[in-house]
N, C-alpha and C positions, 0 to 999 in steps of 0.2 A: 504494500500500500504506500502509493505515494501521498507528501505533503501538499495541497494547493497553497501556492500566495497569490489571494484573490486581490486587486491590485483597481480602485476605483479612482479612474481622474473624473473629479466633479463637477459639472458645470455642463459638461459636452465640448468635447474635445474636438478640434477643427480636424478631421482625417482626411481633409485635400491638402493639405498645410503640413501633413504629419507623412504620411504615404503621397506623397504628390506623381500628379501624371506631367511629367514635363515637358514632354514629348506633344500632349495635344495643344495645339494652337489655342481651343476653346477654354483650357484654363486659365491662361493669360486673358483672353477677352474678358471672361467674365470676372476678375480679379486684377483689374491694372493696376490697382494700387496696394494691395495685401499677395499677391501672385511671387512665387518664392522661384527665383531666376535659375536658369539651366544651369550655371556653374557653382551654384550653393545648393545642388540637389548630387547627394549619395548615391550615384546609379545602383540600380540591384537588377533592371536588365532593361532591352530597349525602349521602355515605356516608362516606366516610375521607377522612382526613388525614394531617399529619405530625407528630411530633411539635415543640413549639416550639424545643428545643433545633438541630432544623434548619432554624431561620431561613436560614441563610445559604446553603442551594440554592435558596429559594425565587424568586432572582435568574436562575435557571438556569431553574424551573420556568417561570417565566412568561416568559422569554425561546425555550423551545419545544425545550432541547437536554438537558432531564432526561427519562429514561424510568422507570418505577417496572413492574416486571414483577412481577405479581402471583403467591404462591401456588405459589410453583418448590418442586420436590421430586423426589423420585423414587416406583416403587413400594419395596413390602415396604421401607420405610427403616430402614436402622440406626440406633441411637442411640449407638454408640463416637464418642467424638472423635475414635478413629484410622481406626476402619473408615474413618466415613461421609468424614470429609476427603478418603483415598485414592479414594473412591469419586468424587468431586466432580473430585479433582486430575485421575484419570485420562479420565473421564466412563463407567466401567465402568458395567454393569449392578450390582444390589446381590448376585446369583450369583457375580458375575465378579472375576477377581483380574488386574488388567493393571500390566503394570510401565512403560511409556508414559505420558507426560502428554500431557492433552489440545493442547494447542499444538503440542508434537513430533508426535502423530499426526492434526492437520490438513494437515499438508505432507506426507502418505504417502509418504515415500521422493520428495522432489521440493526440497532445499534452498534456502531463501529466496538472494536474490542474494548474492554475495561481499560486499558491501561492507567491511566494516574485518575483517571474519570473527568478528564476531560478531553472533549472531543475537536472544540475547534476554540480561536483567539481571536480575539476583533480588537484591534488596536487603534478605531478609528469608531465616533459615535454613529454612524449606520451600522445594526446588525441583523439587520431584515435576511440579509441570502442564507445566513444559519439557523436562524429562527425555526423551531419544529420541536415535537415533542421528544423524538429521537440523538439529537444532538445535545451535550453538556457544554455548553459554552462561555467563556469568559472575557469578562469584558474589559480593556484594562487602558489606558494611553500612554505609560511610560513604563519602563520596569522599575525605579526607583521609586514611584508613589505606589505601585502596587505590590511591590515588600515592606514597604512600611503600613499599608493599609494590611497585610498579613500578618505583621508584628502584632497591630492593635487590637486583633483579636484573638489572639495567644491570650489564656487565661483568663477570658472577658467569659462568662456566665450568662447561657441562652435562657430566654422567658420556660417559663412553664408553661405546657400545653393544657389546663386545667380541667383535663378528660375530657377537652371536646376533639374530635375525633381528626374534624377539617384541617383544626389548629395543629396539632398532631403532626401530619401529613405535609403542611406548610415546613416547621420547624424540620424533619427530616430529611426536606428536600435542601435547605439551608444549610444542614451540618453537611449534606454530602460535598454542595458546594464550596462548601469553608473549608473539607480535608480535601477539595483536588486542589481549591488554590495554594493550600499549604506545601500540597506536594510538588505544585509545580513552583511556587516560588524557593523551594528546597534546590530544585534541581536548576532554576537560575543561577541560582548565588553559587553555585561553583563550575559554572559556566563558564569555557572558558573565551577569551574576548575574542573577535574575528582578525583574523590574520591581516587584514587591511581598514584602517576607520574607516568611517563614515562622514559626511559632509556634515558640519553640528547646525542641519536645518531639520524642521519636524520629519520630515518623510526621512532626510538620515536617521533619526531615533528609532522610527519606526522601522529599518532594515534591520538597526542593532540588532533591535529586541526580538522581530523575525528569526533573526542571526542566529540569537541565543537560544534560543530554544528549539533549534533544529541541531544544532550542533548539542546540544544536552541533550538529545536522545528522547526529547517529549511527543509522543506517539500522538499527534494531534491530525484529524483529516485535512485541517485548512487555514489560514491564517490570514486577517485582514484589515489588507491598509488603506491607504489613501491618499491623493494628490490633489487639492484642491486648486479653483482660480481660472476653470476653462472655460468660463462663461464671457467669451471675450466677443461685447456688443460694438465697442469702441477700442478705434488704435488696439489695433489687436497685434499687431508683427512685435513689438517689444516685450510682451508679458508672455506672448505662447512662446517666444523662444526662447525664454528662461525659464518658462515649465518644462518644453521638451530636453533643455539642457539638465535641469535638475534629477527630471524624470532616470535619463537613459546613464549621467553618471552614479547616480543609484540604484541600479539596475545592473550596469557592470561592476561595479564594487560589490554587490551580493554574489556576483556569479563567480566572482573570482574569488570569494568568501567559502561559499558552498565548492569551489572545485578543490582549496586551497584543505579543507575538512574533509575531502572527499565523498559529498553528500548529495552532488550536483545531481548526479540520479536519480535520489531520492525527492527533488522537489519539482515541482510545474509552475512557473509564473503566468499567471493570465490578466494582462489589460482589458480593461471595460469601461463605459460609457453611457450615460441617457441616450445619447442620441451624436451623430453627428451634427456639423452647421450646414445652411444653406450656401447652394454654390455660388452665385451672385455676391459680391460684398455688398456691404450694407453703406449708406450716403456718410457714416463714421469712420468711416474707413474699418471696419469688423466684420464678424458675420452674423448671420439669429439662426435661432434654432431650426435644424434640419432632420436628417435622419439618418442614412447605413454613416458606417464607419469602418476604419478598420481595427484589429484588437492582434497584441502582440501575444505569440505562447512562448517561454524559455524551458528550455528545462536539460538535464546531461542527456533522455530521451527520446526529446521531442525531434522529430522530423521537419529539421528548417527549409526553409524556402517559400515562396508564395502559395497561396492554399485559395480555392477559390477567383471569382472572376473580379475584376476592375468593373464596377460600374460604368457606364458609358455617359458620356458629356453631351452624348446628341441624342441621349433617349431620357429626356427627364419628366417628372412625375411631380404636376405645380409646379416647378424652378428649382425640385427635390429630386438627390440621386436614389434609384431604384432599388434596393439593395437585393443581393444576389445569393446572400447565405442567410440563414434564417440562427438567429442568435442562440436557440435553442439545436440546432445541430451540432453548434459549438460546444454545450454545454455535455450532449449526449458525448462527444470525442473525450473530453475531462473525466466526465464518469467513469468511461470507462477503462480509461489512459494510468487514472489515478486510482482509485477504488476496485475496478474491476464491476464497476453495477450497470446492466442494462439497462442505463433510465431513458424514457424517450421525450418526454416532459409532454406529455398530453397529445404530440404531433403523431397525425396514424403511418406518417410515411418521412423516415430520419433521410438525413441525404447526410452519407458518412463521410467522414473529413477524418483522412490519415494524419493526424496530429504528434500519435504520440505511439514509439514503437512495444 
């Protein structure tokens, strides 16, 4: 069983600006003032590239364990930051309204093994995709306040359940919580540090602590972070290229982390999104919200190269790229890359993506 590092850039991430076609004339048209120029674009073959700010997977790319999955979306897509996320988190339909995260409803009523009794990490306040009756999950933003929030309950004395039965039941589900985090803050603290720091920005924290707890040996399904700031309405070219630059040097610094521990195969990175932007920019020189995207997979496993089609510039849907993979195909390849579970997530007909050998 492998680890997920389920990996949220918030906001909706520009994925013509991130995967760019450099090659179509039509990018440039529709984009003369945010449109990112043939010599600052990462060729990865005669069509698209990456942007330069993601030098630092290109180590990955030509080492054959980056995937770039073209053109993820859904149908009828929403454009709320809150719909379309929940849509994403849970893997509903855009009809459907489920209170399950996709992660919890890939183990159908089947809980991953007991190990320290906890299942999965969320290091970031969304934890919708783990959410389920099945998964033990904890919820934490730094490792240094959540061993002190450990310490303070050492010797602190739980209420009485005063023979009501509910009460009972509550308190028990509490202690179990209270002995995984004890155990997993056990197995922090002699953790040992990663072979290479991390940039001392929130998303480097969040690698650390990623870091740490895969290198301690904590048998966890999935771990999850976060990148926030991609909601770029205005002057967009300054702020996305210090997220993509943040993004992909914390991203190489993990991989060479986990290669460095020898764990690289043990873990799957997956980028995800609300939504992409619109292909036109916006009169502020930005974009607004749109729809497909593309999403990165890493992993010592994973089967790099492109995956899936390039949406097309001259077949667009309202002024919206069509997207070509259905988000939940993506999601089926994870399951069963990482876990080994058949989930199909409600779709009667998967359309499989070799992602992960």
């Amino acid at each position: 069983m492998r680890t997920l590092i389920l990996l949220e850039l918030k906001g909706g991430n520009d994925g013509l600006n991130t995967v760019i076609p450099y090659a179509d004339a039509r990018y440039h048209e529709f984009r003369p003032r945010i449109a990112v120029a043939r010599e600052r674009t990462l060729q990865l073959d005669e069509s698209v590239g990456l942007h330069e700010k993601l030098e630092p997977l290109m180590e990955s790319w030509k080492g054959g364990d980056l995937a770039i999955v073209q053109g993820v979306g859904y149908a009828n897509p929403n454009r709320s930051h809150f719909r379309s996320i929940e849509i994403w988190d849970t893997a509903s339909a855009a009809s459907q309204t489920l209170s399950e995260g996709w992660v919890a409803r890939a183990f159908d009523g089947n809980r991953p093994p007991q190990g320290l009794g906890v299942d999965s990490i969320v290091i970031d306040t969304n934890s919708l995709p783990m959410m389920g009756p099945d998964l033990r999950t904890i919820v934490m933003q730094d490792a240094e306040s959540f061993l002190r929030q450990v310490s303070a309950m050492r010797g602190a004395e739980g209420p009485f359940d005063g023979g009501n039965p509910a009460l009972r039941h509550l308190l028990a589900v509490r202690r179990e919580v209270n002995a995984a985090a004890a155990g997993l803050s056990e197995k922090l603290r002699v953790a040992q540090r990663p072979a290479q720091e991390y940039a001392g920005n929130p998303f480097g924290r969040q690698l650390d602590l990623a870091t740490r707890v895969i290198t301690a040996g904590v048998p966890v399904v999935a771990i999850k972070l976060a990148l926030g700031g991609f909601d770029t309405h205005a002057n967009q070219a300054p702020p996305h290229e210090t997220l993509l630059s943040t993004l992909a040097t914390g991203l190489a610094t993990f991989r060479g982390n986990m290669i460095a521990a020898s764990r690289w195969d043990d873990v799957v990175v997956m980028t995800y999104s609300e939504f992409g932007r619109r292909v036109r920019q916006n009169a502020s020189a930005g974009t607004d919200h749109g729809t497909a995207a593309p999403q990165f997979v890493m992993g010592g496993k994973v089967n790099g190269g492109l995956h899936g089609v390039q949406p097309s510039l001259g077949d667009l849907q309202d002024g919206d790229l069509r997207h070509t993979v259905d988000f939940r195909d993506v999601y089926s390849a994870i399951a069963r890359g990482c876990w080994g579970k058949p989930a199909n997530f409600g779709q009667r007909h998967v359309q499989p993506l070799d992602l992960i050998s």
